[in-house]
N, C-alpha and C positions, 0 to 999 in steps of 0.2 A: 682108127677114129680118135681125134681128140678129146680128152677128158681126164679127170680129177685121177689121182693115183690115192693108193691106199696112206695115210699117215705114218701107219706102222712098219711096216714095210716094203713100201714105193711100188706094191704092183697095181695093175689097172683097176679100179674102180667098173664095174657092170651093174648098172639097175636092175634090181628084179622086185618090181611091184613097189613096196613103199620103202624098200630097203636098197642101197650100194653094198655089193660085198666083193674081194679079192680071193685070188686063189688059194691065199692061203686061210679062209675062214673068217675074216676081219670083215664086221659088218657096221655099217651107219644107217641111222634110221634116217627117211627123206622127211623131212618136213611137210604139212598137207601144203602148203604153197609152191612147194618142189623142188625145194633147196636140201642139202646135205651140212650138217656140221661136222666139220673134219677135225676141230680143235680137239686135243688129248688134254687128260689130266682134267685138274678143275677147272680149267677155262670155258665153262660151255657157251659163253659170247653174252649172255643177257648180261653179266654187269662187265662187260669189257666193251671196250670203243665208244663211239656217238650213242647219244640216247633217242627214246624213242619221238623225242620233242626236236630233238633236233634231225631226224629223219625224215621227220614232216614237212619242216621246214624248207628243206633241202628239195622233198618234192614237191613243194607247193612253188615254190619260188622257180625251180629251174623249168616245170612243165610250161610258165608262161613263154617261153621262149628266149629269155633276156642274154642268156650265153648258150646259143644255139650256132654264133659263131664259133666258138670254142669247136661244138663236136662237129662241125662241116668241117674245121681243118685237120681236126683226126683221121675223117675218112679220105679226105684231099691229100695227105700226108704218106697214106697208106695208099694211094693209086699210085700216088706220085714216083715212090719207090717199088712198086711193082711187087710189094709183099706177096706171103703167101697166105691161105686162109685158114691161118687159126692163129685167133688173133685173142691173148688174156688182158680184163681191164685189171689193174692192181690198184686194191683201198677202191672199191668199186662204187662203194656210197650205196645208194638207193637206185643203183641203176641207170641214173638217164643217160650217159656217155653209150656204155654197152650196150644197149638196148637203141639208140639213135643208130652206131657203130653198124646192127644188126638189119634194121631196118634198111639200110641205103648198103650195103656191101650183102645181100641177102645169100649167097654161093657158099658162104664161110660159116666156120663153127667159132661160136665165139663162148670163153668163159668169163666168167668175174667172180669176185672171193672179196670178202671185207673181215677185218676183227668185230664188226658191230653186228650181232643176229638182229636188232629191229632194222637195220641198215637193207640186210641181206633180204630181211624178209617182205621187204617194200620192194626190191628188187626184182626176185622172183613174182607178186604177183603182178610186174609193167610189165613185163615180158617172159614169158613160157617159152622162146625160141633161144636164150639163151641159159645157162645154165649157169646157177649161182653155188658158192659154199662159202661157208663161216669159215674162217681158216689166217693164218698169220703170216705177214711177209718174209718173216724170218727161215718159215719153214713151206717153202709153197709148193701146193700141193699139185705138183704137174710135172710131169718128165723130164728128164734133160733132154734139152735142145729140143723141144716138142712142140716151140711155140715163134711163131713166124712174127708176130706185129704185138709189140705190150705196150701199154700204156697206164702212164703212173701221173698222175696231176693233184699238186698240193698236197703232198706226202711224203713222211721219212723216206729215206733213198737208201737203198739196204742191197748195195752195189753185187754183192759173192751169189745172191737167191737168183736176183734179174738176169747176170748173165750166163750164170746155170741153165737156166728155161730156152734162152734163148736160142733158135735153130742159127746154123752158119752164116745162111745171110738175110737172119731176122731182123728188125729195129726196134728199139725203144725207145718210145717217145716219153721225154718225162716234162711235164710243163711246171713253172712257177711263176708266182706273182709279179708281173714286172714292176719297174720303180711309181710309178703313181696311180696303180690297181685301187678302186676303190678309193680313193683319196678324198673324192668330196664327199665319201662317206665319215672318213676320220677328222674331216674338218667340222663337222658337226658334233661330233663326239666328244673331240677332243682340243682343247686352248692351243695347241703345239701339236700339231698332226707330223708324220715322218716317213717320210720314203721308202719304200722297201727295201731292203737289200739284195740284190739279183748276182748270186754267185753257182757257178756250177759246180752240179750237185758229185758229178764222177769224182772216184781217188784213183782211176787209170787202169780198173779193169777190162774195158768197154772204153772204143777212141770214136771221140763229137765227129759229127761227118757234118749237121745244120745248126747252127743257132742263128735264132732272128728272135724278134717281138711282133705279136700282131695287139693292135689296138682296136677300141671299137667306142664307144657314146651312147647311151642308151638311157631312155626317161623310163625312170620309173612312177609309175602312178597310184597312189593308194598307199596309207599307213601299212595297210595291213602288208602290200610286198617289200618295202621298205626295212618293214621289223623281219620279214622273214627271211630277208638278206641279211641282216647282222644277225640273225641268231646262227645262220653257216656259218658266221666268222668265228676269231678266237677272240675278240673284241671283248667278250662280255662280261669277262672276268677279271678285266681293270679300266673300264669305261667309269666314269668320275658321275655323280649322282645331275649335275646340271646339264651332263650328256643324252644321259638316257632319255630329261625332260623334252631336252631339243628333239630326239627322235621323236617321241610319242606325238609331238607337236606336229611334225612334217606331213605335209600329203602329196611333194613331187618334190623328186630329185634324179638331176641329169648327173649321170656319174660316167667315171673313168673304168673301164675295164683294159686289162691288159695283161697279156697272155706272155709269158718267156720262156721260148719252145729251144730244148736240145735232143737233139737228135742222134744215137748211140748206134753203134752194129759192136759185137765182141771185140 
């Protein structure tokens, strides 16, 4: 069965009741929402990662459906290639990729893991059918080659973890911002808005088998989605004070979305 390995040392992880423990005596307590904190040391995730303001955001804004293209060409992506069914989200957020992922591929076990516990714990309770843990890219907490389809979207890229995890002929899909993602959002923001820059992310651990771009146009309607999309961004901590007024100001905006899809096997 797929699932979370011990932190300490690397064996399986077995629920029993409100607790994970490995054979050798190494226990985590499960969260009442049904998540596992795997982080060691002092990291127990409440002040690590996204905050609980920006968790909200994140599900308030994605439940409307606005990039719901996004998660149909994960699961497109992963027919396409004929994966296998155990499939980990990486930097998982508050769930809605995994949990969509879960939903329409329903044969497969799927995990997800974030450094943010309000992250994790919005996560756990969208969806019960997949299974969430606190836990760090750097050290992830999942078997070698244990894992057939991953997926990393808008996230440091921490190449030696990814393709450890990855099974023989599993893929990683990693997405980034294409060049005018969002764009008539920074036109409002900001006097001189800027392109993204779209570089891929490998150092040649793992060899690109797809890159493309998918695009899409979508209205947004209502301040209140509006602000709940730039509060997901990294915007908000050099947005200029006559920016912020333009946004509060706004009640529709047709914006640019744009997906830059690479596509990895080991």
């Amino acid at each position: 069965m797929y699932g979370f390995i011990c932190p300490v040392c690397g064996e399986v992880l077995n629920g029993t009741g409100s607790a994970y423990r490995c054979v050798n005596g190494h226990s985590f307590d499960a969260a009442k929402e049904g998540y596992v904190n795997l982080l060691l040391g002092s990291r127990a995730g409440s002040l690590t990662g996204d905050s609980a303001e920006m968790a909200r955001c994140r599900r308030d804004f994605l439940s409307k459906g606005y990039y719901d293209a996004l998660a149909e060409e994960l699961c497109d992506i992963a027919e396409r290639y004929g994966v296998g069914n155990r499939t980990l989200d990486i930097c998982c957020g508050e769930g809605h990729y995994s949990s969509y992922f879960k939903k329409n591929r329903q044969n497969g076990e799927v995990l997800g893991f974030d450094l943010s516990r309000e992250m994790v714990k919005r996560a756990a309770k969208q969806n019960k059918d997949v299974f969430y843990a606190v836990a760090n890219m750097t050290s992830i907490p999942v078997a070698d080659g244990s894992t057939d389809c991953a997926f990393h979207l808008f996230a440091p890229f921490y190449e030696s973890e990814f393709s450890r995890v990855l099974s023989d002929n599993g893929i990683l899909i990693s997405v980034v911002s294409g060049e005018r993602h969002l764009f008539e959002l920074k036109e409002l923001l900001y006097e001189k808005p800027y392109l993204n820059e779209v570089k891929e992310p490998s150092g040649g651990k793992m060899y690109l088998v797809e890159e493309y771009e998918l695009n899409r146009r979508v209205s947004i309607d209502g301040n209140e989605d509006i602000t709940a999309l730039f509060r997901m961004t990294p915007y908000g901590s050099h947005t200029p004070e006559n920016g912020l007024r333009r946004l509060t100001e706004t009640e529709k905006l047709d914006i640019t979305l744009s997906f830059h899809f690479f596509i990895y096997r080991k």
